[in-house]
DRENKE-84018 format. One record per residue (C-alpha): residue in one letter; x negated, y, z. Coordinates in steps of 0.1 Angstrom, whole numbers, padded with zeros to 4 digits, always signed. Layout:
% DRENKE-84018
aXYZ;...
//
This chain:
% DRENKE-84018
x+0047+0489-0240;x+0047+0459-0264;x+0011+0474-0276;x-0006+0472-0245;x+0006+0442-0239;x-0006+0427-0270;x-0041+0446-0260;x-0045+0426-0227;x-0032+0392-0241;x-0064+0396-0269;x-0088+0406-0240;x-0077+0376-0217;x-0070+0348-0248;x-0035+0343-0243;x+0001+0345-0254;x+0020+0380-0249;x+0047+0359-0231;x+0019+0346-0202;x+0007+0384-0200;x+0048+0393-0192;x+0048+0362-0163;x+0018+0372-0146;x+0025+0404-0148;x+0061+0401-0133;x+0048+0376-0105;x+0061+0343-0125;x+0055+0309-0102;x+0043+0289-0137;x+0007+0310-0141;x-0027+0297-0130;x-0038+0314-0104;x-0072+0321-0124;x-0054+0335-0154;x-0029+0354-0133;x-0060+0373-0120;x-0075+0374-0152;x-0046+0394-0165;x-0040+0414-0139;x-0074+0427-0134;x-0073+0431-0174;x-0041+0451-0168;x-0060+0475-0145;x-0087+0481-0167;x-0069+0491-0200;x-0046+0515-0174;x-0016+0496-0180;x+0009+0514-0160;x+0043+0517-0170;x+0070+0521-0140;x+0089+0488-0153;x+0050+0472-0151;x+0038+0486-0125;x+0067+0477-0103;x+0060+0441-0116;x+0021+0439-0101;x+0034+0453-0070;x+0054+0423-0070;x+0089+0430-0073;x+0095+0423-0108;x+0112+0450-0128;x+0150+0442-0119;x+0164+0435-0153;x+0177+0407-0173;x+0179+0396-0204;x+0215+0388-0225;x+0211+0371-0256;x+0247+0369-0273;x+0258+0363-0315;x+0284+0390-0316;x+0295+0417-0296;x+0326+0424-0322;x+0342+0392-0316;x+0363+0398-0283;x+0355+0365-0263;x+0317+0373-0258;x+0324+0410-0255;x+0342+0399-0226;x+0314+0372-0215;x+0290+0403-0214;x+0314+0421-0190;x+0317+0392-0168;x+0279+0384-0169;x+0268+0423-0165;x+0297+0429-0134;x+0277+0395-0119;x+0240+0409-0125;x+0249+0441-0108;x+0265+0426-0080;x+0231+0410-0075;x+0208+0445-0080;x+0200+0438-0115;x+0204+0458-0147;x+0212+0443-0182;x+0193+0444-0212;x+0214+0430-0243;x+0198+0415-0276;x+0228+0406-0305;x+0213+0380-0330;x+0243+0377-0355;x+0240+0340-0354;x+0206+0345-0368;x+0176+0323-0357;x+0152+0351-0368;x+0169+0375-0350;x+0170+0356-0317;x+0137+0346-0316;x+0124+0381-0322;x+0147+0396-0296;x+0135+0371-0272;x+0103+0385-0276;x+0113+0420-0270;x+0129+0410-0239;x+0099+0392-0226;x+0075+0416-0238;x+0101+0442-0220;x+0092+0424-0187;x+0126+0412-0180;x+0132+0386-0147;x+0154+0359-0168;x+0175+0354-0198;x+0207+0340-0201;x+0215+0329-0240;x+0240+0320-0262;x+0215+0305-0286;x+0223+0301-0323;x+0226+0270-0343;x+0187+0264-0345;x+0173+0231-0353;x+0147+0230-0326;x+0143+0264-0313;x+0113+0275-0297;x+0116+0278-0257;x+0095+0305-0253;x+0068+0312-0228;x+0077+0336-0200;x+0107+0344-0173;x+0136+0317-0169;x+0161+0312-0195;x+0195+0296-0190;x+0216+0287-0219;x+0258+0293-0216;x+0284+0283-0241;x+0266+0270-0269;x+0242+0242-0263;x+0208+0241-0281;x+0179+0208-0277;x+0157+0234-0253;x+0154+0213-0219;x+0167+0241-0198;x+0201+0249-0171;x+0230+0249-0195;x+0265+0260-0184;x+0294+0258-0206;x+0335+0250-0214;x+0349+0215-0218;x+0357+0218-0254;x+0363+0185-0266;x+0388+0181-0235;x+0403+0212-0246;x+0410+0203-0281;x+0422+0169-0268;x+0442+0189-0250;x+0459+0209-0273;x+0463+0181-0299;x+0477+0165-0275;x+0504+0187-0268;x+0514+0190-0304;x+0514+0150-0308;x+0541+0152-0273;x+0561+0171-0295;x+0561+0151-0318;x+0540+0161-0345;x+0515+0132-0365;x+0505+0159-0396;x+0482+0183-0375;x+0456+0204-0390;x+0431+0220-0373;x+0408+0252-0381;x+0376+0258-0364;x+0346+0282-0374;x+0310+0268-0384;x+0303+0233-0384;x+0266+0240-0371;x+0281+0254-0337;x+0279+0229-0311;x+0315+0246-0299;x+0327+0238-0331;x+0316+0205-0333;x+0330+0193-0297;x+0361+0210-0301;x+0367+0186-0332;x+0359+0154-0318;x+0384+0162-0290;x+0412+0173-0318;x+0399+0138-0332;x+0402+0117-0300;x+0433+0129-0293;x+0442+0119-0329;x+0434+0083-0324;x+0445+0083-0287;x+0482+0085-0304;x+0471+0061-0334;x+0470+0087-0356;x+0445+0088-0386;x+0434+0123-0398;x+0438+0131-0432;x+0401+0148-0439;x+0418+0176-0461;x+0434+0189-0425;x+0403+0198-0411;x+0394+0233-0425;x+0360+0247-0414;x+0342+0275-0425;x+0337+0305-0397;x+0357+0318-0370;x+0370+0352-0386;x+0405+0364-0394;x+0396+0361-0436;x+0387+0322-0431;x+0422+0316-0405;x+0442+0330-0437;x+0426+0312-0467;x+0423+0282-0441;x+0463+0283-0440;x+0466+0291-0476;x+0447+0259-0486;x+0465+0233-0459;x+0501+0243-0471;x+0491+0236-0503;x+0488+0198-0499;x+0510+0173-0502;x+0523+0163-0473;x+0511+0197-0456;x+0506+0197-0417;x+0533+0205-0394;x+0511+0219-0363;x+0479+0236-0369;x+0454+0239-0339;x+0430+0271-0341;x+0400+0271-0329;x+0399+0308-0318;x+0421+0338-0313;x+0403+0355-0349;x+0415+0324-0365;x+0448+0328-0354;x+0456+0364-0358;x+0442+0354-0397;x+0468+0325-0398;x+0495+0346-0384;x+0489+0374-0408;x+0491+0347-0435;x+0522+0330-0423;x+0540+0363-0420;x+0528+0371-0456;x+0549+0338-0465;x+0576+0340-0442;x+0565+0311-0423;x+0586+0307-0397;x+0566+0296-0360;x+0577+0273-0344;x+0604+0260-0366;x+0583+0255-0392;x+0547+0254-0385;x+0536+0245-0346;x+0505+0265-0332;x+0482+0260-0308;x+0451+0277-0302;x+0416+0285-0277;x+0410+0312-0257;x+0420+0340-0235;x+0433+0367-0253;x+0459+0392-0240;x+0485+0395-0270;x+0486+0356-0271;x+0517+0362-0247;x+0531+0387-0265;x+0535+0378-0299;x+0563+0360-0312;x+0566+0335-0305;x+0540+0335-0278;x+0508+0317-0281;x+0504+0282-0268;x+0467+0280-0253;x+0438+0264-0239;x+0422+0295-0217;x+0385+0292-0210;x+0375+0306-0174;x+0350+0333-0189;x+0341+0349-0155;x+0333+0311-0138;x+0309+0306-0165;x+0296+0338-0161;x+0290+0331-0120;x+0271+0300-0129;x+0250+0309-0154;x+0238+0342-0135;x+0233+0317-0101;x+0213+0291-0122;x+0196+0315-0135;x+0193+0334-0101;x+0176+0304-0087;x+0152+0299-0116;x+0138+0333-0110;x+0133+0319-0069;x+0111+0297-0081;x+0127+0265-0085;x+0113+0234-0100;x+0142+0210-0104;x+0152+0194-0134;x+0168+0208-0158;x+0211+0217-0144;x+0243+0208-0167;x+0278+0223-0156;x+0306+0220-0179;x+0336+0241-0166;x+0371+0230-0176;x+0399+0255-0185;x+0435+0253-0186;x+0462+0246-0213;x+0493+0276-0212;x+0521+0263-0225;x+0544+0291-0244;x+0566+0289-0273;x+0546+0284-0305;x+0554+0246-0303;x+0586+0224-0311;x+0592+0192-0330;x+0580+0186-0364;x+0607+0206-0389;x+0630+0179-0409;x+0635+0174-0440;x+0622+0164-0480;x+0606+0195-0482;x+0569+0206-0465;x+0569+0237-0445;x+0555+0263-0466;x+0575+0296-0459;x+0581+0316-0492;x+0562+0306-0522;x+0534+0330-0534;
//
């Protein structure tokens, strides 16, 4: 399919992307070059079902999903949410994974245009200015790139103040925290609430605490490894994700780090076997299948033809308190479990 549209965008003078809109019925098309490429369309025998369902009018039923990683288990369960919302609505998904590479999304959002797809809903990667490309709606979810397009996301920084908070209740002054990479605009917010909370309780950081590097299960082990090593070492450590913590935990059993007692943990997301470990998982839980409403009805409205400006919607979630949390452990000695 991509050939022939390639064919007709040469014969008409345009982008591939403004073939895929007019052919698909797109509101943003001159009227002139909507003909144009239609009547070009005709001519070169263009006829594909998903196309020819398109100049009939009734687009081709399918959208985009443009996600990083479908092996770490909080987008696998975005794309279930997003895909059970699409369907609801009659439409079909068609996924792209970019790896957290800009090459990679940009060329899979040209397969999915050139694939005639309604809209595209994107987790977009960390990019310094990304192309908005030419061609069906695009709503952005989670991560926030500088396109000027709907955007629906978490409140991270009030999560992390959140959490930091918590520990800081409890007593704790000596918390760490672990997040993934720094180019991430999750990982950035999330910071600058673990930071606020910090200075909300007069607290100020040691920059050694703040360990980040990517959100994986190697980095939430080394990450440990290297804060109980200094001198004073954290007493609470908040994680910025449940790969992170499963890393930290592998780690502090390694040691015989003892949670609570002697290290305090607390943590994002929502992730089943945060309640059963032990001790359970204190948590700030991130209301996937909300997010996953909006951005598929901003996104639903886009492809009605609306004009308004650009939408932001920033969901909050909700802290769950459970056991991996008590006072700051007493003594001369730092908590550092069994030395290695």
């Amino acid at each position: 399919m991509g050939s022939t549209l390639r064919q007709i965008a040469l014969e008409c003078g345009v982008a591939v992307s403004t073939v895929s809109r007019a052919l698909n019925g797109h509101p943003h098309v001159n009227e002139e070059t909507r003909r144009l490429i239609r009547e070009t369309a005709e001519r070169l025998g263009y006829r594909p079902s998903a196309a020819a369902r398109a100049l009939r009018g009734s687009g081709t039923r399918t959208v985009g999903v443009v996600l990083p990683d479908m092996m770490n288990a909080f987008y696998a369960r975005t794309i279930s949410m997003v895909q059970d919302q699409l369907e609801e609505r009659g439409h079909s998904v068609v996924m792209a994974v970019t790896n957290n590479e800009g090459r990679r999304e940009r060329t899979g959002l040209e397969r999915l245009i050139a694939s005639g797809v309604d809209g595209i809903i994107v987790v977009p990667t960390p990019t310094r200015r990304p192309p908005t490309p030419e061609g069906p709606p695009l709503v952005e979810m989670n991560r926030r790139s500088s396109r000027r397009v709907d955007w629906v996301g978490y409140d991270e920084d009030e999560g992390a103040r959140t959490l930091a908070g918590l520990l800081v209740g409890a007593g704790h002054h000596d918390i760490a925290f672990i997040g993934g990479q720094p180019s991430f605009s999750t990982t950035r917010r999330r910071l600058e609430g673990y930071r606020r909370a910090l200075a909300e309780a007069g607290v100020e950081p040691d920059p050694r605490w703040v360990q980040l590097r990517a959100y994986s299960p190697d980095w939430g082990s080394e990450a440990l490894r290297r804060l109980l090593a200094l001198r004073p070492a954290p007493t609470a450590v908040c994680a910025s994700s449940s790969e992170l913590v499963l890393g930290l935990l592998t780690e502090a059993r390694r040691r015989g780090l003892r949670l609570p007692s002697e290290l305090s943990l607390v943590a994002f997301g929502k992730t089943d076997w945060y309640a059963v470990t032990d001790p359970g998982i204190t948590t700030y839980e991130q209301p996937i299948e909300q997010v996953a409403h909006i951005a598929v009805q901003l996104l639903a409205d886009r492809m009605a033809g609306s004009t308004a400006d650009p939408t932001t919607v920033l969901v909050e979630g909700r802290a769950v308190e459970r056991d991996s949390v008590a006072a700051p452990p007493t003594g001369p000695e730092p908590p550092c479990g069994t030395a290695i």
